[in-house]
BASENU-665541 format. One record per residue (C-alpha): residue number from 1; y, x, z. Coordinates in steps of 0.05 Angstrom, whole numbers. Example, Ala and Ser with C-alpha at 12.3 -4.5 7.8 and 13.67 -1.06 7.14 Angstrom:
BEGIN
<torpa><num>1</num><yy>-90</yy><xx>246</xx><zz>156</zz></torpa>
<torpa><num>2</num><yy>-21</yy><xx>273</xx><zz>143</zz></torpa>
***
This chain:
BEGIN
<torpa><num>1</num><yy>-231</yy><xx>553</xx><zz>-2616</zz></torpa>
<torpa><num>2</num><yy>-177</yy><xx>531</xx><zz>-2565</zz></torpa>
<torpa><num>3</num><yy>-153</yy><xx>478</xx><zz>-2614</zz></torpa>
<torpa><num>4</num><yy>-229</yy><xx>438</xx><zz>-2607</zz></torpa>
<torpa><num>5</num><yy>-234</yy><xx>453</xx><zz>-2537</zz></torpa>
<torpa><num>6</num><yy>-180</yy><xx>399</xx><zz>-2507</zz></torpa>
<torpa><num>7</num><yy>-200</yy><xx>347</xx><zz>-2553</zz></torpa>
<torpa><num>8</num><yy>-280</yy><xx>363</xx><zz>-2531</zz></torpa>
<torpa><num>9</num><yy>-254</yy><xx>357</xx><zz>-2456</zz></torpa>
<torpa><num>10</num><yy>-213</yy><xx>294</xx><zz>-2459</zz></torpa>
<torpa><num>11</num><yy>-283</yy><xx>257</xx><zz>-2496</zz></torpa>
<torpa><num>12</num><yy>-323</yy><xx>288</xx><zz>-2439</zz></torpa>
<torpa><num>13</num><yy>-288</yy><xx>258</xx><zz>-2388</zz></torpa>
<torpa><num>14</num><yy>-285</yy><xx>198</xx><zz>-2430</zz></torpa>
<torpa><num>15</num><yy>-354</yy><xx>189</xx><zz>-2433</zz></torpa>
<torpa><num>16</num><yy>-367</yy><xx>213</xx><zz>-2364</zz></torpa>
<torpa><num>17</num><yy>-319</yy><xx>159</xx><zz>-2334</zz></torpa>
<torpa><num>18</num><yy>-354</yy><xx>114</xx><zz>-2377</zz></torpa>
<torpa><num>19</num><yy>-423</yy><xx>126</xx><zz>-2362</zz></torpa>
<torpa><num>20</num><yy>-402</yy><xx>125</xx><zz>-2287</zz></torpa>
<torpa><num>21</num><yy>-388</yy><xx>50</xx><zz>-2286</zz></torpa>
<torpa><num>22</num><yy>-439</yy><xx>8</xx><zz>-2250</zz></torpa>
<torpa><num>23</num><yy>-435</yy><xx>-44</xx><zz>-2309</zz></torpa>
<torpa><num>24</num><yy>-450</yy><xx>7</xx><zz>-2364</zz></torpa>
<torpa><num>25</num><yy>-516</yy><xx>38</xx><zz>-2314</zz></torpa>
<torpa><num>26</num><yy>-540</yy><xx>-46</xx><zz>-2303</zz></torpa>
<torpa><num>27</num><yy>-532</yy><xx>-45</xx><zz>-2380</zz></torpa>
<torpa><num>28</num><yy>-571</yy><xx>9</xx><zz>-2403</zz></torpa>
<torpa><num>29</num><yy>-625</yy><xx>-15</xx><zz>-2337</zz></torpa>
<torpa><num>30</num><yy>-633</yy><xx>-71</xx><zz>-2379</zz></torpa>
<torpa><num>31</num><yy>-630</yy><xx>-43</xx><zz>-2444</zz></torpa>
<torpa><num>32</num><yy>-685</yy><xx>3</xx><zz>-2421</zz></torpa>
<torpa><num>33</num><yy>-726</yy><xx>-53</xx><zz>-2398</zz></torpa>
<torpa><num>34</num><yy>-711</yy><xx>-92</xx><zz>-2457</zz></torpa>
<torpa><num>35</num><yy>-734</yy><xx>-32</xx><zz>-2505</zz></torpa>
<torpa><num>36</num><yy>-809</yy><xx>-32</xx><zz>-2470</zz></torpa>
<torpa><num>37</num><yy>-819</yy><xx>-104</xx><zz>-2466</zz></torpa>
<torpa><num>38</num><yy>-800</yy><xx>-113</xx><zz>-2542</zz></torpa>
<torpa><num>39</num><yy>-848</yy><xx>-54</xx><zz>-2564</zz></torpa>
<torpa><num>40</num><yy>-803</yy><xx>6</xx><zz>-2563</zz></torpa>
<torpa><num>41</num><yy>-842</yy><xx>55</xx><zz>-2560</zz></torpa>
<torpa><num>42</num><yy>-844</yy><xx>97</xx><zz>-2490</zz></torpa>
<torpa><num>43</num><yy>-838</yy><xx>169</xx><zz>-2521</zz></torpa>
<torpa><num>44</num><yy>-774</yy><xx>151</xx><zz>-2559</zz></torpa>
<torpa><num>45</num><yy>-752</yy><xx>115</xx><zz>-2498</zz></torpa>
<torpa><num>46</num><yy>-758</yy><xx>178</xx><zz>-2450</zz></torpa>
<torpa><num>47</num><yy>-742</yy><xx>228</xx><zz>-2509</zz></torpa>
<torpa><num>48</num><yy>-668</yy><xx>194</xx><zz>-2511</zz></torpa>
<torpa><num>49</num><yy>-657</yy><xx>183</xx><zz>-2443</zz></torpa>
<torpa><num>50</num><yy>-681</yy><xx>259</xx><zz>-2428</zz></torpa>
<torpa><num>51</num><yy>-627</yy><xx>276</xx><zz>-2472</zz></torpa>
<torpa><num>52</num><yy>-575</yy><xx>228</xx><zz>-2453</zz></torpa>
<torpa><num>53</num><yy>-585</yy><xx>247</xx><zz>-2379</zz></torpa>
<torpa><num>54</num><yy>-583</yy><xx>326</xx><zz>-2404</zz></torpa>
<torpa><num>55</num><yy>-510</yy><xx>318</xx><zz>-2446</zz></torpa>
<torpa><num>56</num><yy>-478</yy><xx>263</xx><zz>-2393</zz></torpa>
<torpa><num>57</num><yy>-499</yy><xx>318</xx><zz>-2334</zz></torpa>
<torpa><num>58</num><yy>-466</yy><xx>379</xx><zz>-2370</zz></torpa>
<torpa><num>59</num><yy>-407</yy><xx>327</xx><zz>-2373</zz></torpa>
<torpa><num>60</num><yy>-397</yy><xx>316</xx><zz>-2310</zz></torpa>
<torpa><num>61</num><yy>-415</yy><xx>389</xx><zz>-2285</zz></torpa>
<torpa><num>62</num><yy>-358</yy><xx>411</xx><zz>-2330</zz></torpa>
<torpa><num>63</num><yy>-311</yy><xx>353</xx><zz>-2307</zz></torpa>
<torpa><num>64</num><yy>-327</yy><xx>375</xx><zz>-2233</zz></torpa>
<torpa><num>65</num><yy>-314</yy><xx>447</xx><zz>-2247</zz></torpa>
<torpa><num>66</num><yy>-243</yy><xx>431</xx><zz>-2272</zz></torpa>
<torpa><num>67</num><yy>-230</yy><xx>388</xx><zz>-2215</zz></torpa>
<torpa><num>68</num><yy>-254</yy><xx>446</xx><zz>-2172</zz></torpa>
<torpa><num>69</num><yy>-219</yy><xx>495</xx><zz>-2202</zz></torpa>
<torpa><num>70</num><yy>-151</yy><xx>454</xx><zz>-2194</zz></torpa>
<torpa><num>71</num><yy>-158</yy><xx>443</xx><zz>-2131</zz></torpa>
<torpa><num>72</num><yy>-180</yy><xx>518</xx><zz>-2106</zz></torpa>
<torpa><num>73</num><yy>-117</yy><xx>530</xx><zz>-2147</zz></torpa>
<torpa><num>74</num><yy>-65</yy><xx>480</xx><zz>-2092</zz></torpa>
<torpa><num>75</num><yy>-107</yy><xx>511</xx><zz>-2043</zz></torpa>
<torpa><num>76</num><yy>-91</yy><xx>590</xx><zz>-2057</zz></torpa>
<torpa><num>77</num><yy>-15</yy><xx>556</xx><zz>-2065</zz></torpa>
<torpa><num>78</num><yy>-15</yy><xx>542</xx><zz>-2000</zz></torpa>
<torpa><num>79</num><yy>-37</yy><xx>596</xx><zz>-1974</zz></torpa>
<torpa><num>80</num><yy>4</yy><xx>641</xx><zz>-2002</zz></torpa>
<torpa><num>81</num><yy>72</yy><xx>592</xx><zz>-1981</zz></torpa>
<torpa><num>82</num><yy>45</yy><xx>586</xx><zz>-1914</zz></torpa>
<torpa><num>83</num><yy>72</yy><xx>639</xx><zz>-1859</zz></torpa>
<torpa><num>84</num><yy>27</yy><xx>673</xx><zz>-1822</zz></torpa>
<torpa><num>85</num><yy>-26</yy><xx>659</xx><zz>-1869</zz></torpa>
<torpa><num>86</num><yy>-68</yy><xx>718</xx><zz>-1900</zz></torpa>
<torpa><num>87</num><yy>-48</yy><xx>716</xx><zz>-1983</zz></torpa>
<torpa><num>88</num><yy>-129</yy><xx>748</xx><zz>-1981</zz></torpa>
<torpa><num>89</num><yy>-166</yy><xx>688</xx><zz>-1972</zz></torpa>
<torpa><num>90</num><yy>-127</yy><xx>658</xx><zz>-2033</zz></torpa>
<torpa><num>91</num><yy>-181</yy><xx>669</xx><zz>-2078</zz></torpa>
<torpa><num>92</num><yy>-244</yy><xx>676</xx><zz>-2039</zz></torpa>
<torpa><num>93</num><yy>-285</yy><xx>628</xx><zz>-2066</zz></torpa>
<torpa><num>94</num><yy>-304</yy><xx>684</xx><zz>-2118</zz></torpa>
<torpa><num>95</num><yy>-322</yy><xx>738</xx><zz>-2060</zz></torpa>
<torpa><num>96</num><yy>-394</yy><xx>759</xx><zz>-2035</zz></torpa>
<torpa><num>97</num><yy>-413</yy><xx>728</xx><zz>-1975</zz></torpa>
<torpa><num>98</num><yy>-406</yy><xx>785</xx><zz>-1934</zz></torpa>
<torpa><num>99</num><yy>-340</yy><xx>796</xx><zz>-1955</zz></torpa>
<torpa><num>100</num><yy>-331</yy><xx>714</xx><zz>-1935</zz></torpa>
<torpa><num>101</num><yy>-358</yy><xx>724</xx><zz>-1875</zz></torpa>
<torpa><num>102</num><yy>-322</yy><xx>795</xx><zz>-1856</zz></torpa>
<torpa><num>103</num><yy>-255</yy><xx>746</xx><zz>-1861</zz></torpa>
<torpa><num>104</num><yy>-282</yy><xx>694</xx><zz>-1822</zz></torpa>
<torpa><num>105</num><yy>-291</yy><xx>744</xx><zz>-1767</zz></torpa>
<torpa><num>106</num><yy>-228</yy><xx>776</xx><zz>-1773</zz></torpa>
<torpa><num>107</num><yy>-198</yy><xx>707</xx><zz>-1756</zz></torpa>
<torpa><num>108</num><yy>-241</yy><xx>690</xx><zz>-1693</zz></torpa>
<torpa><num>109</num><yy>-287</yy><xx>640</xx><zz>-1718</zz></torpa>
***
């Protein structure tokens, strides 16, 4: 399944970008408002924006967790190249808090 799953993240951050323009939220605003005063019906209306919130959220989650996940990844780079640094913080962000917190105190925070 690693062949589908690039193509699958490039459209999600297609769409996300997409949906995240203040042009393309005024348009469906309208397009919303439009539906109802034309005789759309209301359940349809809040059936497929339930679901079009549901899919564009997962789409962005996802898109955030890559972007989080690169950039914990510079971070523990750092950390390792820096001198003096402790290489066992690279990688917290997995930890328990306690063990978080058991390295914060080990530093003098």
């Amino acid at each position: 399944m690693d062949w589908l799953r690039l193509p699958l993240e490039r459209a999600s951050t297609a769409v996300s970008n997409f949906a995240a323009n203040s042009v393309v939220q005024a348009v469906v605003l309208v397009g919303c408002v439009a539906w109802l005063v034309f005789g759309g019906g209301e359940a349809a209306l809040a059936s497929a924006l339930t679901i079009g919130g549901f899919i564009l959220t997962q789409m962005v989650l996802n898109q955030q967790r890559r972007r989080d996940n690169a950039l914990h990844l510079k971070i523990d780079e750092l950390i390792v190249a820096m001198k003096g640094a402790r290489n066992e913080v690279a990688g917290v962000e997995g930890a328990a808090e306690k063990e978080i917190e058991r390295l914060r105190a080990e530093r003098g925070d």
